[in-house]
C-alpha positions as YAML, in Angstrom:
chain: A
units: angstrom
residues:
- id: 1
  name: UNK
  ca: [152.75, 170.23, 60.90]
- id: 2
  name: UNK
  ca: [152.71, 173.37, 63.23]
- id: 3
  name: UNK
  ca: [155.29, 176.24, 62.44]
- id: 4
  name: UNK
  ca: [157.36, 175.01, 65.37]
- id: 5
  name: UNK
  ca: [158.74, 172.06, 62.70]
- id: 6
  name: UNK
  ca: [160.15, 174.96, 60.41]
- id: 7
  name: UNK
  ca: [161.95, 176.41, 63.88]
- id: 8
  name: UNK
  ca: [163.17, 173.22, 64.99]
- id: 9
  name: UNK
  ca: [164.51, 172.44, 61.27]
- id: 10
  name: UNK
  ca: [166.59, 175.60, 60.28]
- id: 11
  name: UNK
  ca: [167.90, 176.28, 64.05]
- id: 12
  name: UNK
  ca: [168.83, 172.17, 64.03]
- id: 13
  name: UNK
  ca: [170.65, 172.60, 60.76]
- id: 14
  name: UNK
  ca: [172.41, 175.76, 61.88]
- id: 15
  name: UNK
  ca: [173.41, 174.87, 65.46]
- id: 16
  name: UNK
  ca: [175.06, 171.46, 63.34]
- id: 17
  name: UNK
  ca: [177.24, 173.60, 61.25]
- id: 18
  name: UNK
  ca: [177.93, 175.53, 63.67]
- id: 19
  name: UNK
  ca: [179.39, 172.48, 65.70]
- id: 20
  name: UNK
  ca: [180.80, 170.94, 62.57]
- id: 21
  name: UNK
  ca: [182.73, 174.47, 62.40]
- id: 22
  name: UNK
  ca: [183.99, 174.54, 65.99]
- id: 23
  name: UNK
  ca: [184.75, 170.45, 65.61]
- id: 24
  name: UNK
  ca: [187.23, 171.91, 62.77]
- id: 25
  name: UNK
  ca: [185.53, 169.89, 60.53]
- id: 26
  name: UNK
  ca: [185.42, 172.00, 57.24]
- id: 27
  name: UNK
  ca: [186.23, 175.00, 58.93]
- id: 28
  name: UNK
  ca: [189.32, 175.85, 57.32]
- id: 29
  name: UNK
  ca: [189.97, 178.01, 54.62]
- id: 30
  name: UNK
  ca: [191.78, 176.39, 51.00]
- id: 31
  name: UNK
  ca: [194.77, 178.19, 50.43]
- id: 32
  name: UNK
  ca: [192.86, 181.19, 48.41]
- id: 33
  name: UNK
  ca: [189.50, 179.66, 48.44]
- id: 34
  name: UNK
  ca: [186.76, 180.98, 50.51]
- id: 35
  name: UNK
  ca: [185.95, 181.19, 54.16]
- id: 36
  name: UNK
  ca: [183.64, 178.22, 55.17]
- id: 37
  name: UNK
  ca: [182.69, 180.28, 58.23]
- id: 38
  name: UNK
  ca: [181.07, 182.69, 56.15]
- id: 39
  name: UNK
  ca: [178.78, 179.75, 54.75]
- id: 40
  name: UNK
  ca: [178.03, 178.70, 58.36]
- id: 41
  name: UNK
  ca: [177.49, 182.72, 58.92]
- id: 42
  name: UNK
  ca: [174.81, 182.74, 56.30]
- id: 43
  name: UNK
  ca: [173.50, 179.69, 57.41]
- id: 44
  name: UNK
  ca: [172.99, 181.04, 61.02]
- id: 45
  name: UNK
  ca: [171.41, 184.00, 59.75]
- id: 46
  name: UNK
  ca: [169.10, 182.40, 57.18]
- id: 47
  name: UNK
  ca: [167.97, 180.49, 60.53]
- id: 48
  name: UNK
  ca: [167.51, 183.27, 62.52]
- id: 49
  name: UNK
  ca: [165.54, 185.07, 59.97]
- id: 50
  name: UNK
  ca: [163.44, 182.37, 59.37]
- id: 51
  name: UNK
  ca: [162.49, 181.97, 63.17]
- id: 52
  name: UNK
  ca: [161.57, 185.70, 63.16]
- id: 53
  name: UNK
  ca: [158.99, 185.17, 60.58]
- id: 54
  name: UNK
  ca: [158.18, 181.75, 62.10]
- id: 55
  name: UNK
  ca: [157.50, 183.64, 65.38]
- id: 56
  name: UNK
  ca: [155.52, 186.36, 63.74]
- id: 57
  name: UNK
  ca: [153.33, 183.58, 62.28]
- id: 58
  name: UNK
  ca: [152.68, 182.21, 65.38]
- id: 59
  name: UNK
  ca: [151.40, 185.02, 67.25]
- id: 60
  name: UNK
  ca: [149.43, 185.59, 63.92]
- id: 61
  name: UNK
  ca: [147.69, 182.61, 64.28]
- id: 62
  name: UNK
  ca: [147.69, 181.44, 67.77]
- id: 63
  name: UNK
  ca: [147.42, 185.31, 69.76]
- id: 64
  name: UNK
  ca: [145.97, 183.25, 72.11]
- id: 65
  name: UNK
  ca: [147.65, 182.71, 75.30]
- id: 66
  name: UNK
  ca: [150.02, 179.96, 74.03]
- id: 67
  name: UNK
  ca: [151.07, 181.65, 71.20]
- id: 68
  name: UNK
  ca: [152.42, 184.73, 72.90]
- id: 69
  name: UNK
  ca: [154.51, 182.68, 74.75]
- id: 70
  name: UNK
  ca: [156.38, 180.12, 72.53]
- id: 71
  name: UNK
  ca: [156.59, 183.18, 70.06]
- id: 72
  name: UNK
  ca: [158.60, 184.94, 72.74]
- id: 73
  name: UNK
  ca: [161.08, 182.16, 73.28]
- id: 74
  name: UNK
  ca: [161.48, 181.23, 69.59]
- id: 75
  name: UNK
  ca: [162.81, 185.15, 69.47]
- id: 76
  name: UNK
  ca: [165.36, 184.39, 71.87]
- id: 77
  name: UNK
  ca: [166.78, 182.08, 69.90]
- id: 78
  name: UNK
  ca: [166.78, 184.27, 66.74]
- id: 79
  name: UNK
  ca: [168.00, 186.83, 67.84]
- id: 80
  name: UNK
  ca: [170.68, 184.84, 69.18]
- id: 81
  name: UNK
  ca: [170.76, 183.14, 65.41]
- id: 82
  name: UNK
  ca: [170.60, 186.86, 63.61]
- id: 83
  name: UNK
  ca: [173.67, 188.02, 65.46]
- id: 84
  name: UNK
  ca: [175.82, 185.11, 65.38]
- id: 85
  name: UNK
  ca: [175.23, 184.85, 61.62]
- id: 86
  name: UNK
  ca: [176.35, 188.21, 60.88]
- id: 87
  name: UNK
  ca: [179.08, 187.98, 63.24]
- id: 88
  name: UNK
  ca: [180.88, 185.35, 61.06]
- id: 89
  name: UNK
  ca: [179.87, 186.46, 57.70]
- id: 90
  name: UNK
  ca: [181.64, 189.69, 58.97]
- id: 91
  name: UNK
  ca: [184.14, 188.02, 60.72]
- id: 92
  name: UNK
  ca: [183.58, 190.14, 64.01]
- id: 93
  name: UNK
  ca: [184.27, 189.35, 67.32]
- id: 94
  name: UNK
  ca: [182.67, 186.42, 68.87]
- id: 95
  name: UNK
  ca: [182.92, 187.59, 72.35]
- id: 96
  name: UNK
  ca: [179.63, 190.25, 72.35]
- id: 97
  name: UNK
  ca: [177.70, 186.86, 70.92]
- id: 98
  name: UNK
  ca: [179.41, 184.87, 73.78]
- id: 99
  name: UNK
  ca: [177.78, 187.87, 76.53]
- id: 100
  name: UNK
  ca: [174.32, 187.64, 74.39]
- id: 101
  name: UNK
  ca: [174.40, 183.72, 74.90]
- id: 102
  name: UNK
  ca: [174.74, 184.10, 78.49]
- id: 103
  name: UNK
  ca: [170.86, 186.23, 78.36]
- id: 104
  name: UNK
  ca: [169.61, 183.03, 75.85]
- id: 105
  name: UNK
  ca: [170.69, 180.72, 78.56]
- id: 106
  name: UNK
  ca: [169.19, 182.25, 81.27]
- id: 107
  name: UNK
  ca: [166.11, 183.31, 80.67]
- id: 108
  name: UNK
  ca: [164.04, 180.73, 78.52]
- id: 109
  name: UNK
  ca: [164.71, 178.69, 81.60]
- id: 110
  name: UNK
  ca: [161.50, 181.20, 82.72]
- id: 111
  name: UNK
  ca: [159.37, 179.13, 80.40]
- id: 112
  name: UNK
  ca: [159.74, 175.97, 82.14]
- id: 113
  name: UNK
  ca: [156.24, 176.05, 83.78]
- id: 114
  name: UNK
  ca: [154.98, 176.77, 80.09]
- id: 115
  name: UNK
  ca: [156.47, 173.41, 78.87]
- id: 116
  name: UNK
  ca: [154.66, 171.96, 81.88]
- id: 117
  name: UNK
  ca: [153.73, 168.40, 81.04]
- id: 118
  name: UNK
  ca: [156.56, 168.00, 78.38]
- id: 119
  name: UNK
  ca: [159.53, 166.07, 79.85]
- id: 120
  name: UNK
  ca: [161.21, 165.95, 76.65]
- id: 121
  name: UNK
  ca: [160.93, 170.34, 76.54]
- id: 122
  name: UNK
  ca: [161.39, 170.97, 79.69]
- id: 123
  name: UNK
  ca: [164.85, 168.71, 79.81]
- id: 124
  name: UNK
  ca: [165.96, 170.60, 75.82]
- id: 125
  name: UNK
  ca: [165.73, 174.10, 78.08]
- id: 126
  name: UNK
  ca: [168.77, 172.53, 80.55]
- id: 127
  name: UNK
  ca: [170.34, 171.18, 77.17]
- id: 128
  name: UNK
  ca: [170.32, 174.83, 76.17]
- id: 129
  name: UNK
  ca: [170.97, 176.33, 79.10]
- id: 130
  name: UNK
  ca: [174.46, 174.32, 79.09]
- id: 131
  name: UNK
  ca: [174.97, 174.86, 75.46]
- id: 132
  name: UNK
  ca: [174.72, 178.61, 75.99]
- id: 133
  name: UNK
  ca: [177.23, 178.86, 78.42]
- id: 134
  name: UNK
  ca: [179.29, 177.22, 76.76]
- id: 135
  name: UNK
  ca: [179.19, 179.25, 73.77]
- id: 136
  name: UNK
  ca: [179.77, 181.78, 76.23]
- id: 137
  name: UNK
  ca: [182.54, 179.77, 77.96]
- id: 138
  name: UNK
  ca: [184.63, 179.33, 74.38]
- id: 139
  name: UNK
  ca: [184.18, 182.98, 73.44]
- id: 140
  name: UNK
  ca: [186.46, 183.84, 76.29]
- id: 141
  name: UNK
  ca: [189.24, 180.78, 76.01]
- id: 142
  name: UNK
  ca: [187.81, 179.12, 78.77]
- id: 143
  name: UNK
  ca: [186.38, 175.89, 76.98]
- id: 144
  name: UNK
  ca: [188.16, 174.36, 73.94]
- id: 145
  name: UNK
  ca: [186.55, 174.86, 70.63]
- id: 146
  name: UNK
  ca: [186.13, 171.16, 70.01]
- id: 147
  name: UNK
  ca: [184.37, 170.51, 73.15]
- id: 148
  name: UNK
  ca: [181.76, 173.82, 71.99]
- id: 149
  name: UNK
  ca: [181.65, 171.69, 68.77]
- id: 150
  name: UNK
  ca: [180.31, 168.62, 70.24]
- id: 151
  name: UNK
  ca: [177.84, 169.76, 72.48]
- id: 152
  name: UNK
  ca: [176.64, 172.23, 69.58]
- id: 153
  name: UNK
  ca: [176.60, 168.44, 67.77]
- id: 154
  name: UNK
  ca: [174.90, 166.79, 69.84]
- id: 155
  name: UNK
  ca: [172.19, 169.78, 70.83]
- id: 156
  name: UNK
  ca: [170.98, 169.98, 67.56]
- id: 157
  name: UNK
  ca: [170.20, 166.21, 67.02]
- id: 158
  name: UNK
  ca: [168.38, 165.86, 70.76]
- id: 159
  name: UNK
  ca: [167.12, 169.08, 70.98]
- id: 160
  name: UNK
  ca: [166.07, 170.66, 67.42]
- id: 161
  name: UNK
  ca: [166.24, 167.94, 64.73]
- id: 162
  name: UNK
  ca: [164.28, 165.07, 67.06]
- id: 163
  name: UNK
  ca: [161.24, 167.10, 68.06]
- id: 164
  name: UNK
  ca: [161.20, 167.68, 64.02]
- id: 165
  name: UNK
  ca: [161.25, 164.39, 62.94]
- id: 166
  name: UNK
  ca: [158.80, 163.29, 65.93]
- id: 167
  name: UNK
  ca: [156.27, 166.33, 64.61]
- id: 168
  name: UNK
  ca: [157.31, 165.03, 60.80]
- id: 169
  name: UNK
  ca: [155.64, 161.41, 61.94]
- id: 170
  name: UNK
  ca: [152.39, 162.92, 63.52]
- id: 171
  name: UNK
  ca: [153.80, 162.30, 67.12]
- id: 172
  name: UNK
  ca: [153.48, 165.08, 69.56]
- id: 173
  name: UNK
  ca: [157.16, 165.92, 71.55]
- id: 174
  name: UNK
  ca: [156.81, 163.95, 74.79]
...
């Protein structure tokens, strides 16, 4: 399986915690016990770590002109992963994360004519491009938690965790 698997994997499993967490589902502290969000935090991070070294990989072994390319977009998104991890393991201020989101939605949308030929790609870019906003959106109070929660939900089953499991059983991403 090509490095992209790894990507889609960890940044799938992330972006569902993370949507589990603004869902309120096991988001709240026991009386005493520890902060869940600071699991989710290291979560994120592990993810966006990973995807650094999983783009670094990729342009090791595809410089080519693909590689440079996907490389480049998979650091969006870990970058976006880095910072948002270490927000909540901090407990920082979500709003600089929501003004970086608005960048992650934006620009991979510049990529489209690299997806070329991929419906299934091309259509997770406008997933993200609403998911980013709306990260955005909820860091300022202008779109409920819970809603954030279940597109966050439902981005990382259509738009990390299928494309895994379609790579997992030797398909290629339509």
């Amino acid at each position: 399986m090509p490095p992209i698997t790894v990507i889609f994997v960890v940044s799938g499993l992330a972006v569902w915690l993370n949507g589990l967490a603004f869902l309120g589902i096991g988001a709240k502290a026991a009386d005493d016990g520890p902060d869940p969000l600071k699991t989710v935090g290291w979560v994120t991070l592990l993810a966006g770590i990973v995807d650094s070294v999983q783009a670094a990989l990729i342009i090791a072994t595809k410089p080519e002109a693909a590689g440079i390319p996907l490389a480049g977009i998979v650091t969006f998104y870990a970058t976006f992963f880095v910072a948002l991890g270490l927000v909540l393991i901090k407990g920082l201020d979500l709003r600089p994360v929501g003004n970086l989101a608005i960048a992650v939605a934006i620009v991979p949308l510049f990529w489209w004519k690299f997806f070329d030929g991929s419906w299934m790609l091309q259509s997770i870019l406008v997933v993200w491009l609403v998911a980013f906003l709306s990260v955005a959106a909820t860091t300022y109070g202008r779109l409920p938690g819970k809603v954030l929660g279940a597109i966050l939900t439902l981005t990382s089953l259509y738009t990390f965790l299928t494309p895994a499991a379609l790579l997992a059983l030797g398909k290629s991403i339509p």
